[in-house]
Rosetta silent file (secondary structure, phi, psi, omega in degrees, C-alpha in Angstrom):
SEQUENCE: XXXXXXXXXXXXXXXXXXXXXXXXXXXXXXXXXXXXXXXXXXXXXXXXXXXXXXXXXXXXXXXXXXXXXXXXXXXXXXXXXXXXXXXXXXXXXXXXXXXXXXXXXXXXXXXXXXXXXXXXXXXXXXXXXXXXXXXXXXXXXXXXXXXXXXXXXXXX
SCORE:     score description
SCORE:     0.000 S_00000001
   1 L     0.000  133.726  177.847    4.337   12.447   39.932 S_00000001
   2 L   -75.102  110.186  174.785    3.886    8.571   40.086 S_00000001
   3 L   -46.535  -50.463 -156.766    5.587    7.508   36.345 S_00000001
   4 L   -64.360  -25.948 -170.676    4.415    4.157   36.609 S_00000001
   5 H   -71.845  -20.100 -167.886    0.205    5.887   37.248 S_00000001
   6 H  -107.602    1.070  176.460    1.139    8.321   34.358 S_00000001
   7 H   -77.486  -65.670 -165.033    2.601    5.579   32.279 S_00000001
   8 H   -56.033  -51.467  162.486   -0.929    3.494   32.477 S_00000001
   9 L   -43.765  -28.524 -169.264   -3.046    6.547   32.247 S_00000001
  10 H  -101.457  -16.502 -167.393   -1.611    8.129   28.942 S_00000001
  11 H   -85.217  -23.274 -141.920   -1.687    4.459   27.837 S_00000001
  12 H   -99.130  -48.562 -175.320   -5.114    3.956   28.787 S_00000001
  13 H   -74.552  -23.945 -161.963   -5.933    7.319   26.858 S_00000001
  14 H   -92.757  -39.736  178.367   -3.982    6.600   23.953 S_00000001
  15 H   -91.014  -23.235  172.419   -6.117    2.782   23.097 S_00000001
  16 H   -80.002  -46.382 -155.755   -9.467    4.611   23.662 S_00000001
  17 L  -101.914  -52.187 -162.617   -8.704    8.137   21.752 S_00000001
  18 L   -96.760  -37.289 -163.041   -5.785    7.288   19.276 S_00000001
  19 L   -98.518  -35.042 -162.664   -4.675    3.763   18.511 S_00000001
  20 L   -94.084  168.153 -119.183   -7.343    1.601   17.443 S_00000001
  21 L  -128.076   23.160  161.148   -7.731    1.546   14.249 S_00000001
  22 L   -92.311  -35.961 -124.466  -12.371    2.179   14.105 S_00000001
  23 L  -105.059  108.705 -166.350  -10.991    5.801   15.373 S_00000001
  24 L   -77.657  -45.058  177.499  -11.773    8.086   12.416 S_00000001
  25 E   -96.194  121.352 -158.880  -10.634   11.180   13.856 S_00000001
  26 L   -90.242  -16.280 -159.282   -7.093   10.250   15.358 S_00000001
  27 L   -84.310  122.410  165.368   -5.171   13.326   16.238 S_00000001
  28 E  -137.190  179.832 -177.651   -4.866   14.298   19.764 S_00000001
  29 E  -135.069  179.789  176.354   -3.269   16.329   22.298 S_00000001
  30 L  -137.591   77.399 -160.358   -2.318   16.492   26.041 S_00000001
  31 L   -86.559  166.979  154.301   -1.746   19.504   28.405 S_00000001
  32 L  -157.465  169.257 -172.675   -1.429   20.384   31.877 S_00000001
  33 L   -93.137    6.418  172.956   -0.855   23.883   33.498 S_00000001
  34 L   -88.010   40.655  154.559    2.650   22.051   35.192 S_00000001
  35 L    31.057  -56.154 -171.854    5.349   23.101   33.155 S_00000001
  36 H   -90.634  -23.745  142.870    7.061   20.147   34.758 S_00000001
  37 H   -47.786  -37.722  166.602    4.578   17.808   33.552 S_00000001
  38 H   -45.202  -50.923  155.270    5.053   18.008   30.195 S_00000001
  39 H   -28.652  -84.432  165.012    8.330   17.005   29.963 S_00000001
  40 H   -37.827  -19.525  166.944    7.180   13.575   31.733 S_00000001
  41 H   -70.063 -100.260 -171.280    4.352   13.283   29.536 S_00000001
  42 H     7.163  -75.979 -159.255    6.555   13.867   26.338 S_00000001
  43 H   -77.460  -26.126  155.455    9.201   11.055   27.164 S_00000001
  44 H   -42.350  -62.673 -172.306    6.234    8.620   28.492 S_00000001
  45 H   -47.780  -39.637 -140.802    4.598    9.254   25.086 S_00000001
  46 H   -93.537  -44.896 -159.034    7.952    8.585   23.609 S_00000001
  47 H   -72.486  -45.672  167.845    8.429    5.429   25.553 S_00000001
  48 H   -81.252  -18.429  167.408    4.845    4.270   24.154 S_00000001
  49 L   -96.680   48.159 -165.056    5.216    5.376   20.714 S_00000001
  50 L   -72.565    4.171  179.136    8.592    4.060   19.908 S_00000001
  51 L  -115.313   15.722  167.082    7.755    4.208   15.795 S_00000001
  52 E   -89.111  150.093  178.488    6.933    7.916   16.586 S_00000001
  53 E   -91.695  130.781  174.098    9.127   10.762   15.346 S_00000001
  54 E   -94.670  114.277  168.596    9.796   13.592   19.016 S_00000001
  55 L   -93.700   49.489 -169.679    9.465   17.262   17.752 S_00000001
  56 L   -85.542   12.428 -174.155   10.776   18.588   20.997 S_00000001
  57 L  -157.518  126.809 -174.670   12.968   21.562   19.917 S_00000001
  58 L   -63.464  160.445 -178.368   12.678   23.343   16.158 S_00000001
  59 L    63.364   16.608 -147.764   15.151   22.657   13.972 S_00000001
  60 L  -136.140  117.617  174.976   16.114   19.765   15.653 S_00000001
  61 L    73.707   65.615 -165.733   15.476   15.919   15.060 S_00000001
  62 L    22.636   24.015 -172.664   13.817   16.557   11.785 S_00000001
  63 L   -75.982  158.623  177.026   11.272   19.087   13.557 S_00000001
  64 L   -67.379  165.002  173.789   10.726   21.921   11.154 S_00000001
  65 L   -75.830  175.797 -174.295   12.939   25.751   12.371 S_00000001
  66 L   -77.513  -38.408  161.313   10.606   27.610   14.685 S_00000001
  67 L   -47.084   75.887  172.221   10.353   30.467   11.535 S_00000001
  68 L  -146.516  131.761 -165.774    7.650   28.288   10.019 S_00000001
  69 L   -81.217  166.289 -167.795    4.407   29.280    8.736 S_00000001
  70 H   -58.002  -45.290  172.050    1.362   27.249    9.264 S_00000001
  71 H   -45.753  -48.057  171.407    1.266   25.637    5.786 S_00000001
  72 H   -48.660  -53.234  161.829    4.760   24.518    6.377 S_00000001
  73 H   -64.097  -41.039  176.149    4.273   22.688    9.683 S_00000001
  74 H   -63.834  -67.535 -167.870    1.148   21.037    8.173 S_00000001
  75 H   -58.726  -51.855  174.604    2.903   20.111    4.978 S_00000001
  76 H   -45.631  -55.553 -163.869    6.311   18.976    7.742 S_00000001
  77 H   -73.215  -47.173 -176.587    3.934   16.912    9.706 S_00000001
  78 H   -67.689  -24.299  165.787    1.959   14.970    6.647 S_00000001
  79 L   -84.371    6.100  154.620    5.748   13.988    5.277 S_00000001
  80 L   -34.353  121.251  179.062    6.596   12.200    8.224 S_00000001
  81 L   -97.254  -10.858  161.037    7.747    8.733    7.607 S_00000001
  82 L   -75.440 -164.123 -166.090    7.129    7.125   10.629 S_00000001
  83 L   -72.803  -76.482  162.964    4.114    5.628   12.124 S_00000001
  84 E  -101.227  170.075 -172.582    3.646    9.481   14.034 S_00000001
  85 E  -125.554  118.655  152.632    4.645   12.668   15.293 S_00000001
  86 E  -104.736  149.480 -147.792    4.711   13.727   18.742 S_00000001
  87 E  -147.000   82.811 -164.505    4.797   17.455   18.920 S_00000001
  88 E   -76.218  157.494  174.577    6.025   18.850   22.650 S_00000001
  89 L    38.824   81.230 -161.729    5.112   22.290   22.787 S_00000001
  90 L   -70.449  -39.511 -178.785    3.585   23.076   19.703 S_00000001
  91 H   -57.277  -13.074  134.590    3.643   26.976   20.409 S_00000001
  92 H    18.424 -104.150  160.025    7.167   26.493   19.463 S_00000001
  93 H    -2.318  -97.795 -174.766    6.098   26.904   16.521 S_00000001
  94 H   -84.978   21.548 -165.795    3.017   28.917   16.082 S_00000001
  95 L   -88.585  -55.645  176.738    3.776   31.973   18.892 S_00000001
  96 L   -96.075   37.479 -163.681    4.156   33.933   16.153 S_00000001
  97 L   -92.794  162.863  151.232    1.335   33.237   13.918 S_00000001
  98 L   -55.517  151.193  155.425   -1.983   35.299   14.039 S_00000001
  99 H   -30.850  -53.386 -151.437   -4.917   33.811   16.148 S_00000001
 100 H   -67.162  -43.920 -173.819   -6.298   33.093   12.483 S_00000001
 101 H   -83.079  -39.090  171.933   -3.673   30.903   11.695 S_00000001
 102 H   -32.009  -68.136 -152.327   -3.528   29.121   15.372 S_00000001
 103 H   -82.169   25.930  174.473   -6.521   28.541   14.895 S_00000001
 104 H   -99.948  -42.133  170.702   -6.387   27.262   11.653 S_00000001
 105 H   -68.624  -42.427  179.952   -3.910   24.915   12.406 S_00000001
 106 H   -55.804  -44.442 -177.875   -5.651   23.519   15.328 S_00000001
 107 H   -52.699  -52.350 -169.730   -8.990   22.986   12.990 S_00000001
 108 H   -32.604 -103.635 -144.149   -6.272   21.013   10.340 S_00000001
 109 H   -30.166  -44.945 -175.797   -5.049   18.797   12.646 S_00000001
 110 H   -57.518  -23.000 -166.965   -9.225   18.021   14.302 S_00000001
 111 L  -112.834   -2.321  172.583  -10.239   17.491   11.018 S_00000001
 112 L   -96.272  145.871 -162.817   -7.883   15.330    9.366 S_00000001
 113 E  -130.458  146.084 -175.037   -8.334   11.326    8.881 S_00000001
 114 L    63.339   33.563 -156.791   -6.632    8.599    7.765 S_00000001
 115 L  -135.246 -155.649 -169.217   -3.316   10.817    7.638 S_00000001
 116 L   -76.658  159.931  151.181   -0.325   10.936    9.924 S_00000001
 117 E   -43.736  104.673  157.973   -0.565   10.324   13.709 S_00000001
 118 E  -129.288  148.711  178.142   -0.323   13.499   15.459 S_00000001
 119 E  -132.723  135.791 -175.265   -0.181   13.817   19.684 S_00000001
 120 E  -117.072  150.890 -163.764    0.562   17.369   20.825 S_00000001
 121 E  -144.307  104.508 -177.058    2.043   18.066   24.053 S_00000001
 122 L  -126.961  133.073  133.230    1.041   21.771   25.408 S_00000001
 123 L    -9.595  120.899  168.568    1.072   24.368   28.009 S_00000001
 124 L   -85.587   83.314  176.383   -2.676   24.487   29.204 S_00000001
 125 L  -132.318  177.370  150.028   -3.610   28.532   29.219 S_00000001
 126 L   -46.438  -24.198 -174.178   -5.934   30.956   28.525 S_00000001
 127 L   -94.563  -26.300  131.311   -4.813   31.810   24.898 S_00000001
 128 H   -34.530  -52.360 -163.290   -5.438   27.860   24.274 S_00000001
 129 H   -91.911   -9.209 -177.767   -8.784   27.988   24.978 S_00000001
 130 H   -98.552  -11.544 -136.931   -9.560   31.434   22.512 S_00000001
 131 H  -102.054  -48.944 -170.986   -6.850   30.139   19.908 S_00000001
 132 H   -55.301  -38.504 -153.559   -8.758   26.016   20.617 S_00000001
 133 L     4.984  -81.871 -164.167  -12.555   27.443   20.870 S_00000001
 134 L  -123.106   37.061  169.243  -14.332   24.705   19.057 S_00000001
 135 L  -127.445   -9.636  163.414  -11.717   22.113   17.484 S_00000001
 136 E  -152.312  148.222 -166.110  -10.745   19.837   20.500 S_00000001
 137 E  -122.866  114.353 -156.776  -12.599   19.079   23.825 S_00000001
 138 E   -86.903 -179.267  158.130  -10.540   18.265   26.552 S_00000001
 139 E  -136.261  106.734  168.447  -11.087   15.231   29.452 S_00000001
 140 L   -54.524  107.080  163.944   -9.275   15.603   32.558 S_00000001
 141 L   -35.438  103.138 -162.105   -7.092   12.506   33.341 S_00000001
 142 L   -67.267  122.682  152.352   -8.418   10.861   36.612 S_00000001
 143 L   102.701   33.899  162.911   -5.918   11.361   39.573 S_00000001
 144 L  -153.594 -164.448 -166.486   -3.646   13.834   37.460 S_00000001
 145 L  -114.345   14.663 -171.958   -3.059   17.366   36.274 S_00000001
 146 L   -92.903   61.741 -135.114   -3.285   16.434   33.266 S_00000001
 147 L   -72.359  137.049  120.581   -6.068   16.580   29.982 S_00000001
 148 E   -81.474  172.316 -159.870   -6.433   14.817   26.952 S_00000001
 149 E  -140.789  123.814  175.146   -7.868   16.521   24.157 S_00000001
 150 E  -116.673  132.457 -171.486  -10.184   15.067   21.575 S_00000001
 151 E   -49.237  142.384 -179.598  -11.331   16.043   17.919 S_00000001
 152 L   -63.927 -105.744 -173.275  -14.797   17.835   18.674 S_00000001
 153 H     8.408  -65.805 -122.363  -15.752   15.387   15.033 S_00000001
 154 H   -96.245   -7.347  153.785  -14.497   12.547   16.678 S_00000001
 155 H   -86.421  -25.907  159.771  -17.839   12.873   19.242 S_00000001
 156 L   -37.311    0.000    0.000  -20.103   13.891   15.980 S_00000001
């Protein structure tokens, strides 16, 4: 993958969907079905966010342990003291939560405004799309493998 094309592109996605500061619903995510993309998103994002806090391993870098219930991670995310949270692999996390709570968590995050920054960085599957159904709508990133994901609200 060309860094510098995936550098421009997540930046490009990042001043239309995240950054400017009319954008009521804020929170987004990014996937791709590459395994080996993510990583390279993650430390781009990292590169472009530099007042963001990186949640790339639980228990680690002030990420919550992976034994964390939904409330917890929500309540872990809204105490952040930096500008944002990027959040590599979220299923981390939530793989052992109920669908109810996935998908509970997913709504939080679509629906919240004015509140912390959050950009999630995910594995692109099937169990995303029953756990996502109706809380973010992705747009494939032209000339990559790559998605962004936008609050359904934030087209409302």
């Amino acid at each position: 993958m060309d860094l510098n094309f995936l550098q421009n592109s997540l930046r490009e996605s990042l001043t239309q969907f995240h950054l400017s500061p009319t954008i009521r619903y804020k929170n987004i995510a990014f996937s791709s079905k590459k395994l080996s993309d993510l990583d390279d998103v993650t430390q781009t994002l990292r590169s472009l966010l530099p007042g963001y806090s990186v949640w790339q391993n639980p228990g680690r870098q002030g990420a919550p342990k992976s034994i964390s219930s939904r409330q917890t991670l929500l309540h872990c995310i809204s105490d952040i003291q930096q500008e944002g949270v990027i959040i590599h692999q979220p299923e981390q996390w939530s793989s052992h939560w109920p669908l109810l709570e996935k998908q509970a968590f997913w709504s939080a995050l679509g629906m919240w405004q004015s509140q912390i920054n959050v950009v999630l960085v995910f594995a692109e599957s099937d169990e995303f799309q029953q756990i996502n159904n109706a809380y973010f709508k992705p747009k494939l990133i032209d000339g990559l493998t790559i998605s962004v994901w936008c609050p359904m609200r934030a087209e409302q």
